[in-house]
PyMOL commands that place a pseudoatom at each C-alpha (Angstrom):
pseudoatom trace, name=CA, resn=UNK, resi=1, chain=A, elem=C, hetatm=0, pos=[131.219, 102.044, 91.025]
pseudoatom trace, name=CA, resn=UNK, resi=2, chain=A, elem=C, hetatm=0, pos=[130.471, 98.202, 89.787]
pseudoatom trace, name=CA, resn=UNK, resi=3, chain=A, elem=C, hetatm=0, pos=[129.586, 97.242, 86.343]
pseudoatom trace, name=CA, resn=UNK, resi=4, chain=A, elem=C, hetatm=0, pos=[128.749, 93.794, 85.408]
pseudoatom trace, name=CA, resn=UNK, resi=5, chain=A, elem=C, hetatm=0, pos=[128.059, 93.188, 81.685]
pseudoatom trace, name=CA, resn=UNK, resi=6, chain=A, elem=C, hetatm=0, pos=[129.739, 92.661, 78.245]
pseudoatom trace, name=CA, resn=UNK, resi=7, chain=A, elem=C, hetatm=0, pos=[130.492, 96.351, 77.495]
pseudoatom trace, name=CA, resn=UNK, resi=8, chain=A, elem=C, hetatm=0, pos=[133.881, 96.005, 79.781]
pseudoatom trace, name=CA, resn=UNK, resi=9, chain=A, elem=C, hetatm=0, pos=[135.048, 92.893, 77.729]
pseudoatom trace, name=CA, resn=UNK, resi=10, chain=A, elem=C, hetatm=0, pos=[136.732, 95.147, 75.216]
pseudoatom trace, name=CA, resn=UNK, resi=11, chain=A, elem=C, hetatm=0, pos=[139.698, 96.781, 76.025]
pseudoatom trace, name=CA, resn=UNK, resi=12, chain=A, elem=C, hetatm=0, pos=[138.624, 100.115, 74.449]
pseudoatom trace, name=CA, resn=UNK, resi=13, chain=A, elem=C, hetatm=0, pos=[135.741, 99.634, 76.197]
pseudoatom trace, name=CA, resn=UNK, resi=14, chain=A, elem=C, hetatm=0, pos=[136.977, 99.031, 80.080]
pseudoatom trace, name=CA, resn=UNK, resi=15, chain=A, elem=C, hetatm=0, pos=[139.514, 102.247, 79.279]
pseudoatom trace, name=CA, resn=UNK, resi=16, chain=A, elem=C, hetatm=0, pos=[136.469, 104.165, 78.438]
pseudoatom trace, name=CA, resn=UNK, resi=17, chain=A, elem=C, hetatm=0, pos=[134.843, 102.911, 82.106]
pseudoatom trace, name=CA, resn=UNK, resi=18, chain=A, elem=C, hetatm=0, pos=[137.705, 103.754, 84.383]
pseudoatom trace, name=CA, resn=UNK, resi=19, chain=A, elem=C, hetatm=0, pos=[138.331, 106.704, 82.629]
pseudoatom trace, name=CA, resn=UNK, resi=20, chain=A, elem=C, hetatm=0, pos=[134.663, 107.589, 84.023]
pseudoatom trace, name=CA, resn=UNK, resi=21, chain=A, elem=C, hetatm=0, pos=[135.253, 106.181, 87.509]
pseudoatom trace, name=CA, resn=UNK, resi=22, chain=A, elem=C, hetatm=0, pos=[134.187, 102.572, 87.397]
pseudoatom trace, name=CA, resn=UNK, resi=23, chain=A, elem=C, hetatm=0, pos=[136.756, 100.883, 89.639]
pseudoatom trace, name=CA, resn=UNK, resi=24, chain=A, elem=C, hetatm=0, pos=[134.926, 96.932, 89.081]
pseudoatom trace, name=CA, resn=UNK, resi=25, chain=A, elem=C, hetatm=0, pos=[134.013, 95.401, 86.280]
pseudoatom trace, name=CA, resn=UNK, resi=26, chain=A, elem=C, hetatm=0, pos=[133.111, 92.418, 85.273]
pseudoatom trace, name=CA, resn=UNK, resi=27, chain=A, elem=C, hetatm=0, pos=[133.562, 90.248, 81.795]
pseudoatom trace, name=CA, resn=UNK, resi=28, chain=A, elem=C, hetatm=0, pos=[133.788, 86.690, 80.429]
pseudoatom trace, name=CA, resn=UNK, resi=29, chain=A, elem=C, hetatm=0, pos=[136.984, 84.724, 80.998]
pseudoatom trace, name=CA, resn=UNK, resi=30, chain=A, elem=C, hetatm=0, pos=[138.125, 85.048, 77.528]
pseudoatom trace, name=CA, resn=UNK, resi=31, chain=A, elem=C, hetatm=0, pos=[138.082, 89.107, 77.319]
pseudoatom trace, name=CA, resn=UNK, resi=32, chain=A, elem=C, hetatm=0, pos=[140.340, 88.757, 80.675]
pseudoatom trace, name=CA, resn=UNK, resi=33, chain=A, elem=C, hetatm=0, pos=[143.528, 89.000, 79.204]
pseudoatom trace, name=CA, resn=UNK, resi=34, chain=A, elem=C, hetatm=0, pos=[143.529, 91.587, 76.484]
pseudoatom trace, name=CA, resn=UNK, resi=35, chain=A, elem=C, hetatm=0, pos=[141.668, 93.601, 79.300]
pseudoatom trace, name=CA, resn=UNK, resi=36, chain=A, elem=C, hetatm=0, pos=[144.345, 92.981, 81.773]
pseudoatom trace, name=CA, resn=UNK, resi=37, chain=A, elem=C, hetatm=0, pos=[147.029, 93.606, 78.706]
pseudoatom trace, name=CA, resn=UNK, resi=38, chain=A, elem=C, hetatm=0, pos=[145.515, 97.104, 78.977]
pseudoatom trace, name=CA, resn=UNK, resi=39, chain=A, elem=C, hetatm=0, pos=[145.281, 97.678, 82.234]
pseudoatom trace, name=CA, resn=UNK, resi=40, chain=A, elem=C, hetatm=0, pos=[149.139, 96.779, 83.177]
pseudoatom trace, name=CA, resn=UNK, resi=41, chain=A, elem=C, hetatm=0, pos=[150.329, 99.657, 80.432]
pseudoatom trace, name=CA, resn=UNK, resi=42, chain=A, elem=C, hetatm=0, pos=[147.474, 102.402, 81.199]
pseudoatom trace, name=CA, resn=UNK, resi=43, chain=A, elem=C, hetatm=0, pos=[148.167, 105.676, 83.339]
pseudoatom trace, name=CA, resn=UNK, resi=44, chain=A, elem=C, hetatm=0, pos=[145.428, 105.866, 85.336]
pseudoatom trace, name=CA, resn=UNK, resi=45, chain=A, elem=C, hetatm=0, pos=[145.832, 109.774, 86.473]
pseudoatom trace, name=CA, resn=UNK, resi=46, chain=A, elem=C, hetatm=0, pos=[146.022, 110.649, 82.688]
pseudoatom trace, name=CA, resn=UNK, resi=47, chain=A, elem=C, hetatm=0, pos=[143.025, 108.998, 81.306]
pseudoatom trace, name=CA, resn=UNK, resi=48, chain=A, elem=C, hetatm=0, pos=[140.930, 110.912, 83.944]
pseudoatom trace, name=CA, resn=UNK, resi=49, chain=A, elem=C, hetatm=0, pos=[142.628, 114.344, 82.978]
pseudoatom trace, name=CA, resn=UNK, resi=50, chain=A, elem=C, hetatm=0, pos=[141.824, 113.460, 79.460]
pseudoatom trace, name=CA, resn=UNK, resi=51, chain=A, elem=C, hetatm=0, pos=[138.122, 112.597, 80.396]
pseudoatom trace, name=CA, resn=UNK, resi=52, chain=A, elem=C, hetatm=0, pos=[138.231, 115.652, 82.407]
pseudoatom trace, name=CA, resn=UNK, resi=53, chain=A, elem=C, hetatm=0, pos=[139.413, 117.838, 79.628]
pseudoatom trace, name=CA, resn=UNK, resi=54, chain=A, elem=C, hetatm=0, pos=[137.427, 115.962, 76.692]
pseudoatom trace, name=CA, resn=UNK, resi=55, chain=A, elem=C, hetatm=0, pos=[134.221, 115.639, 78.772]
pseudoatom trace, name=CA, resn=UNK, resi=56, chain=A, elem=C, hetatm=0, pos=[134.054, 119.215, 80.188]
pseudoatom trace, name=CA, resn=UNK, resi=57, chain=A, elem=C, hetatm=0, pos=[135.491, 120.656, 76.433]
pseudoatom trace, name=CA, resn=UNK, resi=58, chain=A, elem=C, hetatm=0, pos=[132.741, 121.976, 74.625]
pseudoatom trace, name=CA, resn=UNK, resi=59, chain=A, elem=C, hetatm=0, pos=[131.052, 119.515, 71.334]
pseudoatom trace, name=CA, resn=UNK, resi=60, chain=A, elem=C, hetatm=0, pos=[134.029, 118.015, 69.611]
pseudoatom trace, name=CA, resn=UNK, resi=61, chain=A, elem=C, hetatm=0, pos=[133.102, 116.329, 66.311]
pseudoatom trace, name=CA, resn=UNK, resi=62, chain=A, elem=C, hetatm=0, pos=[135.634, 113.419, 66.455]
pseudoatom trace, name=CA, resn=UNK, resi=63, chain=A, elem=C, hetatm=0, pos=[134.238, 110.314, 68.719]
pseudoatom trace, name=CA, resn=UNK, resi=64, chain=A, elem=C, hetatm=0, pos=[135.283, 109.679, 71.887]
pseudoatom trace, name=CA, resn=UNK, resi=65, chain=A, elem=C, hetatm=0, pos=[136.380, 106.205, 70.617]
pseudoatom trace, name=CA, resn=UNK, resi=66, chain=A, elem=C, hetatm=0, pos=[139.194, 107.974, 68.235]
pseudoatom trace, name=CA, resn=UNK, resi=67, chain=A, elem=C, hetatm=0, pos=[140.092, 109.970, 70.928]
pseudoatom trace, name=CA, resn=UNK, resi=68, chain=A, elem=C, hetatm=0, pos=[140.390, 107.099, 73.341]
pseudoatom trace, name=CA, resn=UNK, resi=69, chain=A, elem=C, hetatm=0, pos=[142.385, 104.982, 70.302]
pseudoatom trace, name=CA, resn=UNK, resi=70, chain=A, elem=C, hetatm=0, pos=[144.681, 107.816, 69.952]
pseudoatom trace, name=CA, resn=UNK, resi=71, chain=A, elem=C, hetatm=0, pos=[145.372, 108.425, 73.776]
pseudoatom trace, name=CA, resn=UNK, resi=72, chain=A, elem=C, hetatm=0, pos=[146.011, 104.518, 73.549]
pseudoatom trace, name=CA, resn=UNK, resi=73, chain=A, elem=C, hetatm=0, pos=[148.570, 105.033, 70.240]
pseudoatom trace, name=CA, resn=UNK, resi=74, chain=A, elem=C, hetatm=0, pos=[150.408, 107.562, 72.037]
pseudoatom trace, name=CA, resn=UNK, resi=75, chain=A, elem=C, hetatm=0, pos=[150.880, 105.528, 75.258]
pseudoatom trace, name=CA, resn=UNK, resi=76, chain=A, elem=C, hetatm=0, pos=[151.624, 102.216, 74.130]
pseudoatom trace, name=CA, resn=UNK, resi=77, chain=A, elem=C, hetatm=0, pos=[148.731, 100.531, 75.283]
pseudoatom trace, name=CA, resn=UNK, resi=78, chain=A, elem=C, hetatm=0, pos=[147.374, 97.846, 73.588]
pseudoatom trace, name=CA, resn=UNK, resi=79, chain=A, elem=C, hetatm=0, pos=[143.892, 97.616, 72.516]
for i in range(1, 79): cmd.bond("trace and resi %d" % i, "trace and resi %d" % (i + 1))
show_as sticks, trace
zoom trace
């Protein structure tokens, strides 16, 4: 899947759209590097068992944004 737009110019944000499949995305040359600061520290395999688990779990009341910050904390990869 492509996605062309702003959304994936945040770090956060692109994390949140490969953890959901997107495998191109597009963003403005400045978000490039913190994006691709991400990308060279993120486990790939374990943010889509973590969607898988978080996304199939039943309601959760914390946002998907903490739980995407803390999978980040954990892991080392910066945001």
């Amino acid at each position: 899947m492509t996605l062309c737009g702003e959304l994936a110019g945040k770090p956060i944000s692109a994390m949140a759209l490969l953890g959901i499949g997107f495998r191109s995305i597009s963003m403005s040359p400045a978000a490039i590097g913190p994006v691709k600061a991400m990308l060279t520290e993120l486990p790939l395999k374990e943010l889509e068992e973590f969607f898988a688990d978080n996304l199939d779990a039943p309601t959760s009341r914390t946002p998907i944004r903490a739980l995407l910050q803390a999978f980040a904390d954990d892991r080392g990869i910066p945001l």
